[in-house]
PyMOL commands that place a pseudoatom at each C-alpha (Angstrom):
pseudoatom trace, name=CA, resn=UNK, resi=1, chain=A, elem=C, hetatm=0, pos=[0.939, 3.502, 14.170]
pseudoatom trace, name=CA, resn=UNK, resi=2, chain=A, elem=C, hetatm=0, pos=[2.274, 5.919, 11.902]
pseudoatom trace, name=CA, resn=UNK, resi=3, chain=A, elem=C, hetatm=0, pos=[5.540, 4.532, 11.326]
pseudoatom trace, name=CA, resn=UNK, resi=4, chain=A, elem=C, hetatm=0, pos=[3.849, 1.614, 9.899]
pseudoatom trace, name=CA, resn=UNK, resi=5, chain=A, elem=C, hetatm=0, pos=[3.279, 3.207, 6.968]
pseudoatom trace, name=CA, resn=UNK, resi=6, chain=A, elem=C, hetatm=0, pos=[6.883, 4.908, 6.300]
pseudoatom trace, name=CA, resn=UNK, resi=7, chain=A, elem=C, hetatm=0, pos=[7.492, 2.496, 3.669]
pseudoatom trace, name=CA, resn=UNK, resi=8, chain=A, elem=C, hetatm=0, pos=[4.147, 3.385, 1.962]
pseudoatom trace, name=CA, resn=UNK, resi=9, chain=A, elem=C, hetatm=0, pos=[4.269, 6.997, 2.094]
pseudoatom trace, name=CA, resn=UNK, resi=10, chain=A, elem=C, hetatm=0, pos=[7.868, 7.129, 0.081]
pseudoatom trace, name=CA, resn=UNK, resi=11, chain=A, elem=C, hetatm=0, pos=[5.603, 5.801, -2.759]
pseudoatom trace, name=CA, resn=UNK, resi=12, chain=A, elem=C, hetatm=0, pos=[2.709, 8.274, -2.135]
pseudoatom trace, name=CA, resn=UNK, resi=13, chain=A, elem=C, hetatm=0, pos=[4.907, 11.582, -1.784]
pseudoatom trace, name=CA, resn=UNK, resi=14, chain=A, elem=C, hetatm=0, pos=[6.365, 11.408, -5.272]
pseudoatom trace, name=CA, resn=UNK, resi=15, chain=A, elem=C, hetatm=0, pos=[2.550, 12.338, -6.087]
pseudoatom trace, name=CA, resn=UNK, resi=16, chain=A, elem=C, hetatm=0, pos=[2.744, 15.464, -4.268]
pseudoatom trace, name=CA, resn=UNK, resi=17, chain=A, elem=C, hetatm=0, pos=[5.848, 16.828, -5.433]
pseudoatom trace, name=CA, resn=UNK, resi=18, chain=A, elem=C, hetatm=0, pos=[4.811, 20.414, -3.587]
pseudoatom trace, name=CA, resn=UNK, resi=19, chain=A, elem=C, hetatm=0, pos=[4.063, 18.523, -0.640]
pseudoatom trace, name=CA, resn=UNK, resi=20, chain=A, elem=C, hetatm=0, pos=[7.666, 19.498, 1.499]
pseudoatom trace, name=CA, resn=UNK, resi=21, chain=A, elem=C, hetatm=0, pos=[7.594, 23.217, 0.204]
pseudoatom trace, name=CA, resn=UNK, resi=22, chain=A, elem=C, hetatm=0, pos=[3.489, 23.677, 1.288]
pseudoatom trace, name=CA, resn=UNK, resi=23, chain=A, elem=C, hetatm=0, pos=[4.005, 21.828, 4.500]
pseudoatom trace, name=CA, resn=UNK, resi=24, chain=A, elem=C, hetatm=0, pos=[7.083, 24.978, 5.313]
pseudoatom trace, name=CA, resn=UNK, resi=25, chain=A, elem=C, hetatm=0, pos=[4.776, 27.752, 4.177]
pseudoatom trace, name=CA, resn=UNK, resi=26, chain=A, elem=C, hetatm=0, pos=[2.005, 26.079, 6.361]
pseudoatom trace, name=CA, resn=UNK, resi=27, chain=A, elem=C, hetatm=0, pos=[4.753, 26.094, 9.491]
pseudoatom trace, name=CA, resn=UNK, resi=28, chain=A, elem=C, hetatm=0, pos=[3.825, 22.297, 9.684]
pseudoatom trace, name=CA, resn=UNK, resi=29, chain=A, elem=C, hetatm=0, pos=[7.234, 20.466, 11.948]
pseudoatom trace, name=CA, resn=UNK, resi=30, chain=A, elem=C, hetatm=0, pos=[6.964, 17.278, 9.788]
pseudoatom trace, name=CA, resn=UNK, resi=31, chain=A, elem=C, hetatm=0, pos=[8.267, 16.403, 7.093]
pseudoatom trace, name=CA, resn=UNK, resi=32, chain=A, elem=C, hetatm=0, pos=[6.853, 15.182, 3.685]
pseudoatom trace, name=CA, resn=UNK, resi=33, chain=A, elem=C, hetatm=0, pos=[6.961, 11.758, 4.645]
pseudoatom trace, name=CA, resn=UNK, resi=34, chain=A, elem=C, hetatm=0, pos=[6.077, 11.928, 8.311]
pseudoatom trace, name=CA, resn=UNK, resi=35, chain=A, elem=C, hetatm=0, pos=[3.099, 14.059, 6.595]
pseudoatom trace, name=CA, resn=UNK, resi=36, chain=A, elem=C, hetatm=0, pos=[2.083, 11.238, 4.266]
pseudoatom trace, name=CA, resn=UNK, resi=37, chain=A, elem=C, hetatm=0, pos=[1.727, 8.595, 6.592]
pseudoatom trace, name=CA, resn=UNK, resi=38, chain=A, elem=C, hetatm=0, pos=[-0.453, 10.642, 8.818]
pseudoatom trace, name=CA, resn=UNK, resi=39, chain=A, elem=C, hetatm=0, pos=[-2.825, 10.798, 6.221]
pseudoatom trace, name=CA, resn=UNK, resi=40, chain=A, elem=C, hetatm=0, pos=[-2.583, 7.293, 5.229]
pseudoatom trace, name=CA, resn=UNK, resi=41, chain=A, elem=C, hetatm=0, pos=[-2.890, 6.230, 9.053]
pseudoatom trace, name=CA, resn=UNK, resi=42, chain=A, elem=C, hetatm=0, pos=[-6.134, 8.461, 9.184]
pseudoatom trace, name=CA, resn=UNK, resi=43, chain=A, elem=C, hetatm=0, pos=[-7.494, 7.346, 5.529]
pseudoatom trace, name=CA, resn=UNK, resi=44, chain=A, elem=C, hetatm=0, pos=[-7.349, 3.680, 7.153]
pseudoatom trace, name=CA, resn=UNK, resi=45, chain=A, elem=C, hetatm=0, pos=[-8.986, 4.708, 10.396]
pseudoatom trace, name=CA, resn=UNK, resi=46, chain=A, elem=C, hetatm=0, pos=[-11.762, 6.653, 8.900]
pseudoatom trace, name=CA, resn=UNK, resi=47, chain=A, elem=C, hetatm=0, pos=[-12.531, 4.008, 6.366]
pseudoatom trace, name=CA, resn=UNK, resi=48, chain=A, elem=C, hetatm=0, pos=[-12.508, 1.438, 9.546]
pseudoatom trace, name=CA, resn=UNK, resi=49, chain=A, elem=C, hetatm=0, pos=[-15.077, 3.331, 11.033]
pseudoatom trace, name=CA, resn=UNK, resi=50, chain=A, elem=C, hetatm=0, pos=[-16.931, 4.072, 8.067]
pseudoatom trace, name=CA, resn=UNK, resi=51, chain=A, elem=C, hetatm=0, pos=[-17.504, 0.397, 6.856]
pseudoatom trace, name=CA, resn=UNK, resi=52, chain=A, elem=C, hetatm=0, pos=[-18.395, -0.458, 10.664]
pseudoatom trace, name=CA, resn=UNK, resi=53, chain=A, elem=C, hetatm=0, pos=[-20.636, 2.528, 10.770]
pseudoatom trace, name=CA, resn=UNK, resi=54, chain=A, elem=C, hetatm=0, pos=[-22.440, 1.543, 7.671]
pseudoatom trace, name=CA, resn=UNK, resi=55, chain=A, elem=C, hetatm=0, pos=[-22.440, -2.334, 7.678]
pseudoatom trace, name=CA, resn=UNK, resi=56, chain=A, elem=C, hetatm=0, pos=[-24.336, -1.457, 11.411]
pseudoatom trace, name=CA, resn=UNK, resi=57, chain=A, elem=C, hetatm=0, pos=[-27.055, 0.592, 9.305]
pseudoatom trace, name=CA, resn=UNK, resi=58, chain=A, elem=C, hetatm=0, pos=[-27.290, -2.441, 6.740]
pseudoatom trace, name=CA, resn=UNK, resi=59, chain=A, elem=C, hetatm=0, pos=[-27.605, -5.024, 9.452]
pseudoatom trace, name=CA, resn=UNK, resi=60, chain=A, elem=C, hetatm=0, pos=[-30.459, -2.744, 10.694]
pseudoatom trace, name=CA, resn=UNK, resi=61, chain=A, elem=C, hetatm=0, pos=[-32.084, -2.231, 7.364]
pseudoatom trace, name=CA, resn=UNK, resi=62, chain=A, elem=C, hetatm=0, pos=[-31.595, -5.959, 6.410]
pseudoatom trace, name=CA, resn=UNK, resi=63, chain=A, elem=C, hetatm=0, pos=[-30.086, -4.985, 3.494]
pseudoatom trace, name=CA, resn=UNK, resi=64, chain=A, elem=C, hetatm=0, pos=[-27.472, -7.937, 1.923]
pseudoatom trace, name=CA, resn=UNK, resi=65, chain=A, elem=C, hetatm=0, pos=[-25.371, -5.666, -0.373]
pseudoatom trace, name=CA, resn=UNK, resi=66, chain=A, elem=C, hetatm=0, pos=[-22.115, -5.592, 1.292]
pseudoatom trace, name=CA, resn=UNK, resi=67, chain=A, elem=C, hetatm=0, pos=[-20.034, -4.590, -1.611]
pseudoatom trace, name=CA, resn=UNK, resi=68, chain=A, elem=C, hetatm=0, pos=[-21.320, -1.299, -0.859]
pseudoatom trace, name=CA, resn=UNK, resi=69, chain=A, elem=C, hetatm=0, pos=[-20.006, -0.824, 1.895]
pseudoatom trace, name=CA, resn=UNK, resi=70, chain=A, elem=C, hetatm=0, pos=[-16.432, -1.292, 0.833]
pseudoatom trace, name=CA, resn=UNK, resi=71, chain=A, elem=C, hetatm=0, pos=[-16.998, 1.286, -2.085]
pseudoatom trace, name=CA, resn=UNK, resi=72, chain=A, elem=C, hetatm=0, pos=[-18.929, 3.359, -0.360]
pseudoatom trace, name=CA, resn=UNK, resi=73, chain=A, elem=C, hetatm=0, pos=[-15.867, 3.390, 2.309]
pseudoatom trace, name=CA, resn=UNK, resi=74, chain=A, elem=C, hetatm=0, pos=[-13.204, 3.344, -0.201]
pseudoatom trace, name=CA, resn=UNK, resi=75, chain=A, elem=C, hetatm=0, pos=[-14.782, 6.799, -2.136]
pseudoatom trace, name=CA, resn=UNK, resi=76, chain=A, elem=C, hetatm=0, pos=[-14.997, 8.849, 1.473]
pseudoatom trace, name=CA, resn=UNK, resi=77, chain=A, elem=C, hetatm=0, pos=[-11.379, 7.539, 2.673]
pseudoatom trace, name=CA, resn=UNK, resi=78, chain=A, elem=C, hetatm=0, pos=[-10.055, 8.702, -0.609]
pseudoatom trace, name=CA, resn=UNK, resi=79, chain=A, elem=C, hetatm=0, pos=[-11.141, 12.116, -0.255]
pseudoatom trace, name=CA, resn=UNK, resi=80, chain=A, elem=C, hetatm=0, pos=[-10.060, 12.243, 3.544]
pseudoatom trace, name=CA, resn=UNK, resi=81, chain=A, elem=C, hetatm=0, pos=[-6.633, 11.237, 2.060]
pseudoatom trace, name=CA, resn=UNK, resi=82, chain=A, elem=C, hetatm=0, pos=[-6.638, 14.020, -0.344]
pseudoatom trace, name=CA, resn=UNK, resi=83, chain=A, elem=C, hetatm=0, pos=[-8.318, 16.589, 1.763]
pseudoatom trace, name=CA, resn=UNK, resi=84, chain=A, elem=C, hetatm=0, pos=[-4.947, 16.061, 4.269]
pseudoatom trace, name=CA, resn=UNK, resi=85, chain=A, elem=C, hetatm=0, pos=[-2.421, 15.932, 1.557]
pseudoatom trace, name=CA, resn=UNK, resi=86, chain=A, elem=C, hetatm=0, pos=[-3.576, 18.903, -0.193]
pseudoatom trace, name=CA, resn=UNK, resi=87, chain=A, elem=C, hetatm=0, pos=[-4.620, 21.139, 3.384]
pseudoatom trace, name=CA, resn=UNK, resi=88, chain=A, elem=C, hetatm=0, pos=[-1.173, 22.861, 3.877]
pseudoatom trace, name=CA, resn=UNK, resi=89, chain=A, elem=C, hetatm=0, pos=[-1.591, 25.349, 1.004]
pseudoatom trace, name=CA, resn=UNK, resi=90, chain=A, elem=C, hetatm=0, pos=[-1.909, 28.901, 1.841]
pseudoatom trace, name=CA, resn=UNK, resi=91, chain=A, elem=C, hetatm=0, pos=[-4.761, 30.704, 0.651]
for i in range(1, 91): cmd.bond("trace and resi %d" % i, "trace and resi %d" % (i + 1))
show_as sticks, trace
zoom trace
């Protein structure tokens, strides 16, 4: 699933320019762009599960505002995503 996402994480890297040196000081075996779309891969699959998780709560509550779901989703994926991008720095 990863290497889906190849193309995506070229893009994404160029934000992280520290990314390739943090990820040797961490002793991490991937490189920067096998790195990147790990995190994507997992931003997507958390926010998958997020939106499920809360549009099941909604259903339950009756509530009919769906567009909070996909923000709500969107804000906690986003910090997933940074949270693994910016992990390999030493302390």
């Amino acid at each position: 699933m990863m290497s889906l996402f190849l193309g995506v994480a070229d893009f994404v890297k160029k934000f992280f320019p520290s990314l390739k040196v943090r990820l040797l000081q961490a002793n991490i075996k991937k490189d920067d762009r096998q790195y990147t779309a790990s995190a994507i891969a997992l931003a997507l699959l958390f926010f998958v599960f997020c939106a499920a998780l809360i549009y099941a709560v909604f259903l339950l509550l009756g509530i009919k505002d769906y567009k909070i779901i996909l923000f709500v989703s969107l804000f906690f994926s986003f910090f997933i995503f940074l949270q693994r991008m910016l992990y390999p720095t030493l302390a």
